[in-house]
C-alpha positions in Angstrom: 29.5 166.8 -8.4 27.8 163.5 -7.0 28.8 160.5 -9.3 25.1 158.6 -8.5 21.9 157.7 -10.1 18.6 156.1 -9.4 17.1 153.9 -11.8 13.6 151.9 -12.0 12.9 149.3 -14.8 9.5 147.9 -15.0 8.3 144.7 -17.5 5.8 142.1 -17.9 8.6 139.7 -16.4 10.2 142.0 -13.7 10.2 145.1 -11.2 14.3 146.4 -10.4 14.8 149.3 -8.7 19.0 150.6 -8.1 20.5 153.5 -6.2 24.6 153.9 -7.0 26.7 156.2 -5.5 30.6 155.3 -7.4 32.2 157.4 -4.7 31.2 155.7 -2.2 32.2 152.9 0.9 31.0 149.6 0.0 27.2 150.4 1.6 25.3 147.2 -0.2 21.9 146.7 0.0 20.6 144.1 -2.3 17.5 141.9 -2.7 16.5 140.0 -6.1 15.1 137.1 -4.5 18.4 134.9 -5.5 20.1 134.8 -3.0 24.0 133.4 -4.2 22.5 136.4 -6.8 22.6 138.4 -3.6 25.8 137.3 -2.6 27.5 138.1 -5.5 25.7 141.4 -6.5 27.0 142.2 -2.9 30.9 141.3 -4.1 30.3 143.7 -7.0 29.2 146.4 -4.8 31.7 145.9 -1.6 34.8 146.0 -3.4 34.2 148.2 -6.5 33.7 150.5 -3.2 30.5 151.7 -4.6 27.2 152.3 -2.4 24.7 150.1 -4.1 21.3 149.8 -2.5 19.3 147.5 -5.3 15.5 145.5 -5.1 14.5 143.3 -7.7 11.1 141.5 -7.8 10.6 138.7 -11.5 8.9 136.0 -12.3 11.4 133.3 -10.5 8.4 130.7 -10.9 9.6 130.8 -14.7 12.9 131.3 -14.7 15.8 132.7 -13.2 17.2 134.1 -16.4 15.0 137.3 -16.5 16.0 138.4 -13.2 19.0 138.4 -14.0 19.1 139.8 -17.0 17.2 143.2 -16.2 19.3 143.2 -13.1 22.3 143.5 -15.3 20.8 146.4 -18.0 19.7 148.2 -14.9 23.3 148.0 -12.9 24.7 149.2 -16.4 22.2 151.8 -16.7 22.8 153.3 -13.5 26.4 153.2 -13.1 26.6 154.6 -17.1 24.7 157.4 -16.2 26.2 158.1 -12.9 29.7 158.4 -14.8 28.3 161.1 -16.7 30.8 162.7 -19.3 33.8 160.5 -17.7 36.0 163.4 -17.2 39.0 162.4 -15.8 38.8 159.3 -15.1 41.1 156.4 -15.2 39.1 154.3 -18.0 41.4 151.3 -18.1 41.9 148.6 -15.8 42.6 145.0 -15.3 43.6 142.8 -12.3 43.1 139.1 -11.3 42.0 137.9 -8.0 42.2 135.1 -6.4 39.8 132.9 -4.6 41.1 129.6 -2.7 42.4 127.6 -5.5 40.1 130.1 -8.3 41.7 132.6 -10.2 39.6 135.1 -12.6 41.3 137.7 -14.6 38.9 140.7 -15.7 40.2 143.5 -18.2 37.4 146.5 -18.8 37.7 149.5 -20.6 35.1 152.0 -19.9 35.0 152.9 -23.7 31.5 153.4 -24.6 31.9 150.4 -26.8 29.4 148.0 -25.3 31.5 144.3 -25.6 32.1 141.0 -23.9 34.7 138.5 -23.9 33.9 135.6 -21.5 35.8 132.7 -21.0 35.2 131.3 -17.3 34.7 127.6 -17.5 33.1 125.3 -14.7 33.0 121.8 -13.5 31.4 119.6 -15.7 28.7 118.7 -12.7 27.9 122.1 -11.4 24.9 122.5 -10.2 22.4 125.6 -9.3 23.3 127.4 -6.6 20.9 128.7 -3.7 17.5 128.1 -3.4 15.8 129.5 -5.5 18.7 128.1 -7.4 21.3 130.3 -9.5 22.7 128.4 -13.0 26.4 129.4 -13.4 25.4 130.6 -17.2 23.7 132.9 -15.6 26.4 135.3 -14.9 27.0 135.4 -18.1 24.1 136.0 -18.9 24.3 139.4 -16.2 27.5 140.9 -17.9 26.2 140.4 -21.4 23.6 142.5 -20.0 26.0 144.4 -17.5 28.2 145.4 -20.2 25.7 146.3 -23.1 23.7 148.7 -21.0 26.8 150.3 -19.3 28.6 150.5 -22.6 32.0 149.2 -21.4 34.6 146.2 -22.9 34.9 143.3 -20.5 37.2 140.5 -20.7 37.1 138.3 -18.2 39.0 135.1 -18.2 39.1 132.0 -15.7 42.9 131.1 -14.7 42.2 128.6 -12.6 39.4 126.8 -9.8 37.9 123.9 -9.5 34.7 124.9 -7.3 32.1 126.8 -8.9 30.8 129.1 -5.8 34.7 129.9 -6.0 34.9 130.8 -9.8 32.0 132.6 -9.3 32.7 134.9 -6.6 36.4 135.9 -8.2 34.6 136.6 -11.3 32.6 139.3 -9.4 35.4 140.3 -7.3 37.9 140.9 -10.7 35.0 142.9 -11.9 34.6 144.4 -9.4 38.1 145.7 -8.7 38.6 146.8 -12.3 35.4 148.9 -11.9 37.4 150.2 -8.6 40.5 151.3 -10.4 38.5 152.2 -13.9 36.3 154.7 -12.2 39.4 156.4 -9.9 39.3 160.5 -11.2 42.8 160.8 -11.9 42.9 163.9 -14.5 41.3 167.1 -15.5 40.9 165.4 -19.2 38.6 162.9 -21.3 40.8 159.9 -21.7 40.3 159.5 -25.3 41.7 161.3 -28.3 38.2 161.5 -29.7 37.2 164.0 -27.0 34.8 161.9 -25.3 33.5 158.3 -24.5 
């Protein structure tokens, strides 16, 4: 059985649109009008090894934030209900990457508890990123969002890094690998004594 799903969210404030596939290469398409949004939705999807094709469209001549945002309860939409009942899967998973002189670590448990832990810290003078321009809060911002609407536990933890475009991307790039390993079908079972997740 295919592991994918197509979602479309539609407000007032923005237009996303997502096609998943968890089993498969890395495909990304991805256009929010953000572009170091682009860049690291792009992370998420190249080394979680998902196919990810995703077009958002907001008011960016308000704000960044709602972009973001719906991007994130869509991505967690889509990926929740492409995991379907979560037989077999792996469930837990955490690793840190490294990126020059950052170092995130993320932890996620696909539990069906929707919860966040972040603790990445910046440089007190970053700036926006991109033009339009991305605020680092943002991405916090996206996994609140990420992690509600997928119904997973995140922690995700900054080690180390100095640059913020380097913080950033290792956050994306943790997630992303933890999503990876979390997703791997490894058993014939639920991975929960409950019976399901």
């Amino acid at each position: 059985m295919s592991r994918s799903s197509s979602i479309d969210r539609s407000t007032k404030e923005t237009q996303v649109s997502i096609e998943v596939d968890i089993d498969g290469d890395g495909k990304v398409i991805v256009d929010t009008g953000l572009p170091f949004f682009d860049h690291m939705l792009s992370q998420l999807g190249k080394h979680s090894g998902f196919n990810l094709t995703l077009k958002a469209t907001g008011d960016l001549e308000v704000d960044s934030h709602h972009t973001v945002e719906d991007v994130g309860i869509t991505l967690g939409e889509a990926i929740q209900t492409a995991l379907g009942d979560k037989v077999g899967i792996r469930r837990f998973a955490s690793i840190c990457v490294p990126l020059d002189e950052a170092l995130v670590e993320a932890s996620l448990d696909l539990s069906g508890r929707p919860f966040l832990s972040y603790n990445i810290e910046f440089p007190e003078d970053a700036v926006a990123l991109g033009t339009p321009g991305f605020e680092p809060q943002l991405a916090e911002e996206f996994f609140r969002a990420f992690v509600t609407s997928a119904k997973i536990t995140l922690h995700l933890n900054s080690k180390a890094g100095r640059n913020t475009h380097h913080i950033l991307e290792a956050s994306f790039k943790s997630v992303a690998r933890a999503l990876r390993d979390c997703v791997r079908v490894e058993s014939t079972g639920i991975p929960s004594t409950k019976g399901s997740l």
